[in-house]
PADRENSE-285603 format. One record per residue (C-alpha): z, x, y. Coordinates in steps of 0.2 Angstrom, whole numbers, padded with zeros to 4 digits, always signed. Layout:
<atoms>
ZXY ...
</atoms>
This chain:
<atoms>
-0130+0045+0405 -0114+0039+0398 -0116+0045+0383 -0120+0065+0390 -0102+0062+0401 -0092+0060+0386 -0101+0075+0376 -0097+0085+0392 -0080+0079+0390 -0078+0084+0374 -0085+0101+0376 -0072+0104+0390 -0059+0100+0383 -0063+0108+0368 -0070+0125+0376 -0055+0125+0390 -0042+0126+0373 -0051+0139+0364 -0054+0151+0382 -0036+0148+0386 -0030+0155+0370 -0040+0169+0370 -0034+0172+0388 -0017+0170+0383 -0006+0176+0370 -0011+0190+0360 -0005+0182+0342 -0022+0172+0345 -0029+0190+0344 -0017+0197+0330 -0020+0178+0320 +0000+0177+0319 -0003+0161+0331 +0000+0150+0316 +0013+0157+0307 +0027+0150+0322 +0017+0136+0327 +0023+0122+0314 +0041+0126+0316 +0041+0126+0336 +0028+0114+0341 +0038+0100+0351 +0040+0088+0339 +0037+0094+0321 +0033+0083+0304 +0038+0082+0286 +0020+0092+0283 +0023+0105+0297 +0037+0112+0286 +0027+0114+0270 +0011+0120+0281 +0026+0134+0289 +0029+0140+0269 +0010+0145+0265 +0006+0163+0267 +0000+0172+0280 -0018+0176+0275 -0020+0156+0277 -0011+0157+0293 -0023+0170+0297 -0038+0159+0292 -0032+0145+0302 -0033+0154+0319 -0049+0158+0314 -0057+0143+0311 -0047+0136+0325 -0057+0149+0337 -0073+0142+0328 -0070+0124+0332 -0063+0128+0350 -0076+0141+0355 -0093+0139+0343 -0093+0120+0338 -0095+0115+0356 -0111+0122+0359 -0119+0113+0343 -0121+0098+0356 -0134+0107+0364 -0144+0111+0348 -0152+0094+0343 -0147+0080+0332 -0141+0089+0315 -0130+0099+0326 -0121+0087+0336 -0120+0078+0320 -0110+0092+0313 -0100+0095+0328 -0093+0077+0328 -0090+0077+0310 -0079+0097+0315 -0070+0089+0329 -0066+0075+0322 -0060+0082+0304 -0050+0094+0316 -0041+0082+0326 -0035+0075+0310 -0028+0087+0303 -0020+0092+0320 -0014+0074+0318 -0008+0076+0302 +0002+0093+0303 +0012+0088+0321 +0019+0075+0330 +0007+0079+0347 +0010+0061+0353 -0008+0053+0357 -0015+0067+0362 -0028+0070+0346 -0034+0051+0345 -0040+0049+0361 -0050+0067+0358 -0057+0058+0344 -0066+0046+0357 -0076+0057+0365 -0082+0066+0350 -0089+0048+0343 -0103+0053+0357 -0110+0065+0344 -0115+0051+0333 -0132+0041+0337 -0137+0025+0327 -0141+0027+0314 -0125+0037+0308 -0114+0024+0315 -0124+0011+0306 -0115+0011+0290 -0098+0009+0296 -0104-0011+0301 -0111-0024+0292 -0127-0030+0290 -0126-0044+0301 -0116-0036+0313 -0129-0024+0317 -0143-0036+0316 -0133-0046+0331 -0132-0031+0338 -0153-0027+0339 -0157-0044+0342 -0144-0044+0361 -0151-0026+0364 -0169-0034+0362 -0166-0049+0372 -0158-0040+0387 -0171-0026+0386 -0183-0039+0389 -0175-0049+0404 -0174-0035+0415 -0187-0031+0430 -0195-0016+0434 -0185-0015+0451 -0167-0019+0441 -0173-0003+0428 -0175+0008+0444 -0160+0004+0451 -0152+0008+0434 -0160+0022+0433 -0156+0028+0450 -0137+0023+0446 -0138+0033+0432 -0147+0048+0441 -0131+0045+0454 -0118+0046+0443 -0126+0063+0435 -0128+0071+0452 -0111+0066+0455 -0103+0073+0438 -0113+0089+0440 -0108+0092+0458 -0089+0089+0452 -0092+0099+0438 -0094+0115+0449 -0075+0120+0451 -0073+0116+0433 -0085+0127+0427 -0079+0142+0438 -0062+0139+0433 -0069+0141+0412 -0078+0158+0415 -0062+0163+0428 -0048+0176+0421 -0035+0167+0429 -0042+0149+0419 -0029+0134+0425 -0025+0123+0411 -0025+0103+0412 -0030+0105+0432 -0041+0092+0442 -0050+0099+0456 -0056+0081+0465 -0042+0068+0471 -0051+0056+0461 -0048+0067+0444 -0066+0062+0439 -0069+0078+0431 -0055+0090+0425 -0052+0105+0415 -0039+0105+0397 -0032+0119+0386 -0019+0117+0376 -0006+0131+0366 -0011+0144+0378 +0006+0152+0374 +0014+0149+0358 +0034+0149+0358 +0039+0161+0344 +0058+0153+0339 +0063+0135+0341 +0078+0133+0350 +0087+0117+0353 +0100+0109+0364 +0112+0100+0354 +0123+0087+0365 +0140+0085+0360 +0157+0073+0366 +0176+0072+0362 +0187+0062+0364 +0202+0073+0365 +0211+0076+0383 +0208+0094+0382 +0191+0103+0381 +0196+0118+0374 +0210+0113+0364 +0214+0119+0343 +0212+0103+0340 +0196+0096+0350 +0182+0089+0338 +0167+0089+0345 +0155+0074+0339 +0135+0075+0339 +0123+0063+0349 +0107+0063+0337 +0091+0060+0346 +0078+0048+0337 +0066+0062+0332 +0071+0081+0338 +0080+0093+0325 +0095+0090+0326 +0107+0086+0310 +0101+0099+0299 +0098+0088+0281 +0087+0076+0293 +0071+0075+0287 +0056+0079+0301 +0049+0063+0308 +0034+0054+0309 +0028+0044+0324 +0012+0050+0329 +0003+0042+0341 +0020+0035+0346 +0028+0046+0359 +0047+0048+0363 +0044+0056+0377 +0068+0061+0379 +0064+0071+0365 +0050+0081+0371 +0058+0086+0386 +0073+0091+0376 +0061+0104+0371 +0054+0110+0386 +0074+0112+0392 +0078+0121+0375 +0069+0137+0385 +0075+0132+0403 +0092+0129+0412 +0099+0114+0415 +0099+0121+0433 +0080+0119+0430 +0084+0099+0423 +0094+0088+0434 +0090+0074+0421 +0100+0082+0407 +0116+0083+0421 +0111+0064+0423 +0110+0061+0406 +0126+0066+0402 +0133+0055+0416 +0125+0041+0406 +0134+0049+0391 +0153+0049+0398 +0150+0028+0403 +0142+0025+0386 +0128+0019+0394 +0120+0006+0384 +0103+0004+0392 +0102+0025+0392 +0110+0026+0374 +0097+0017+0366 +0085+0031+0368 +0094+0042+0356 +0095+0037+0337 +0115+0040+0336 +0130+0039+0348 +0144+0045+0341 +0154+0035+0354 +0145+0016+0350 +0159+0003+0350 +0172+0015+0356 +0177+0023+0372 +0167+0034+0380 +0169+0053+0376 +0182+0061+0391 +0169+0075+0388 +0151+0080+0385 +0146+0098+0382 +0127+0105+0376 +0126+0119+0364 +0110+0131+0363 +0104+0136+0346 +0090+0142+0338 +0083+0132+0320 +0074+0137+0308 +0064+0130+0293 +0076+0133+0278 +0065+0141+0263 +0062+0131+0248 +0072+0137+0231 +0086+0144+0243 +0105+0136+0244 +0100+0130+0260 +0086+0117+0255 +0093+0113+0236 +0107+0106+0247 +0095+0095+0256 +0094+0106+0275 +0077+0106+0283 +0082+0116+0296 +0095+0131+0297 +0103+0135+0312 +0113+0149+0322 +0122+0146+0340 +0115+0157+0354 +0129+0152+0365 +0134+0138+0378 +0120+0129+0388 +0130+0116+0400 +0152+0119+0397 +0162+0104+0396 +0159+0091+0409 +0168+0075+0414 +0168+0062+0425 +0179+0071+0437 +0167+0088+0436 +0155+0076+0441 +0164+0065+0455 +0158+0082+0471 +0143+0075+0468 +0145+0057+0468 +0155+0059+0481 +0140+0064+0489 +0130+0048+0485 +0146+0037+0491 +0151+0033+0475 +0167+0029+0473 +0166+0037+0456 +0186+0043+0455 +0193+0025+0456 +0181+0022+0440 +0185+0037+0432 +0204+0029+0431 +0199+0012+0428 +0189+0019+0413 +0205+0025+0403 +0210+0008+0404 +0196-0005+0400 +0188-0008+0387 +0170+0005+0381 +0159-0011+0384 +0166-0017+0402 +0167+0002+0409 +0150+0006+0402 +0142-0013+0409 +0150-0008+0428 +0148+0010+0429 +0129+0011+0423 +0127-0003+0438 +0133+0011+0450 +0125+0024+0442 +0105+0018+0437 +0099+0023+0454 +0106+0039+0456 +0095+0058+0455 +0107+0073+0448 +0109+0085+0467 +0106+0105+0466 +0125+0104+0473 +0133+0099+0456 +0127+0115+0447 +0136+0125+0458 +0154+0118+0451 +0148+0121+0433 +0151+0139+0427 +0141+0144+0409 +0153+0152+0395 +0142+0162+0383 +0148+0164+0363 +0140+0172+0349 +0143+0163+0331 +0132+0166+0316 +0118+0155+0309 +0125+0137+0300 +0118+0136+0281 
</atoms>
């Protein structure tokens, strides 16, 4: 029975991914799906940016055989041995590529797990010793032996539990995979015994990216203001950093730097928070990003965030016989200059006596600011009230090569 309950996870999961897609955006129709995904998937690799160069007839291919192992492969459980043989080797091979080609956090090795249910025995065998599976005969032997009649009915009435059980909360998951309204990654039981997945419904088609930014100078929008970047531990960013690898690691700032690349900060009070953390140079906060311009020095007067859309640069062009993985053009502002005194309305509205701070930090020392202002701040949620003292400034500049 347990065995059946992880091909019937598998096969959800993978069938919920394939119907979504279909059901979603029309480049998995067209087969352009592809050609965008490696250079805006949340996280990409040093591979994604070769696999973003080949030419779209394999781009083309890819989608298709990606609707083949979401949409055909699944159904080979159901067709005896050979072909849940075949489909655990598919899924497998496929989640390693996937894991290969992108950064998706854990995601594609713990699919693998339920696809290990496609194997029996005998194909597993090999992977052990001799001994090892010896031991393991001999225990199986010995405990098949001990058992009653009455203890195998229990078990098998255990068994024929869990079944009725799985199938009954399988019903709302089921109607939700032949609905046209499909709800991806939902549970429908408070337990969440048996859910429904899909993944890359939509598929963003230009990777934009907030880029945070501090000074030190008095004045904002001054000739002379220098504006210094905070480089994140695995994002795009500077544009001759090469694309990470951390899969299955997860850094799980920089994926929601994604999801606020196409939002508002209106729609992501942390980022406002974050910046907070920024203009104390917050040590504890800091050490979640891979370079504050600002370490041993006093904190920035002023944290801005800049919107910009990157690109892949093209191999054999100035921009990556310079070293630039990535170009980029600014699409405008995304949060304008804030300090500690923008912020102090809503402090004010936690009784935080932030404005006696906000002096005492052009005095004292980065470290002893930062140590007592992140002991008044660690608690604190960024309030809806703070957005509406921050007005948006909107410029047009070209792309940075």
């Amino acid at each position: 029975m347990v065995i059946w309950a992880y091909r019937w996870l598998i096969f959800r999961i993978m069938l919920g991914a394939g119907l979504i897609k279909i059901r979603g955006d029309k480049c998995w129709h067209d087969l352009t799906c592809m050609k965008y995904h490696y250079e805006t998937q949340p996280v990409p690799n040093p591979l994604a940016y070769f696999m973003h160069q080949t030419p779209m007839w394999f781009h083309n291919f890819e989608v298709l055989v990606n609707h083949f192992i979401e949409l055909v492969v699944p159904f080979f459980l159901l067709l005896g041995r050979r072909m849940r043989i075949a489909h655990g080797l598919l899924q497998i091979l496929f989640q390693v590529l996937l894991i290969l080609s992108g950064n998706l956090s854990f995601l594609n090795w713990i699919t693998i797990v339920p696809c290990i249910a496609s194997f029996d025995d005998p194909v597993l065998a090999p992977l052990f010793s001799t001994a090892t599976c010896t031991a393991a005969a001999q225990v199986q032997a010995k405990h098949k032996g001990q058992h009653s009649a009455f203890w195998r009915r229990v078990r098998q009435g255990l068994h024929l539990a869990l079944g009725l059980l799985i199938a009954y909360l399988s019903i709302p998951v089921i109607q939700n995979l032949l609905s046209s309204r499909q709800h991806m990654n939902t549970s429908f039981d408070p337990l969440r015994i048996v859910n429904t997945y899909g993944a890359f419904g939509t598929v963003t088609k230009e990777r934009t990216e907030v880029i945070l930014q501090g000074t030190a100078s008095a004045d904002p929008k001054g000739a002379s203001v220098v504006w210094e970047e905070y480089e994140f531990k695995c994002k795009p960013g500077s544009l001759k950093r090469r694309p990470c690898l951390i899969s299955p690691y997860h850094y799980r700032l920089d994926w929601l730097m994604w999801f606020a690349a196409f939002q508002t900060y209106e729609q992501n009070d942390w980022l406002v928070h974050l910046v907070g953390k920024m203009l104390i140079n917050d040590n504890t906060t800091l050490d979640l990003i891979d370079h504050n311009p600002f370490h041993g020095r006093y904190p920035p007067r002023w944290v801005r965030a800049e919107h910009f859309r990157y690109q892949f640069s093209q191999p054999g062009r100035r921009n990556a016989a310079t070293g630039k993985w990535w170009i980029r053009k600014r699409i405008g502002g995304y949060l304008p200059p804030v300090n500690l005194e923008t912020l102090a309305p809503y402090f004010r509205s936690r009784n935080v006596g932030l404005l006696s701070l906000t002096l005492a930090s052009r005095r004292l020392p980065a470290a002893l600011f930062g140590l007592m202002a992140s002991l008044i701040c660690s608690d604190l949620l960024v309030a809806g009230s703070v957005m509406s003292v921050i007005p948006i400034e909107i410029r047009q500049n070209g792309w940075q090569e």
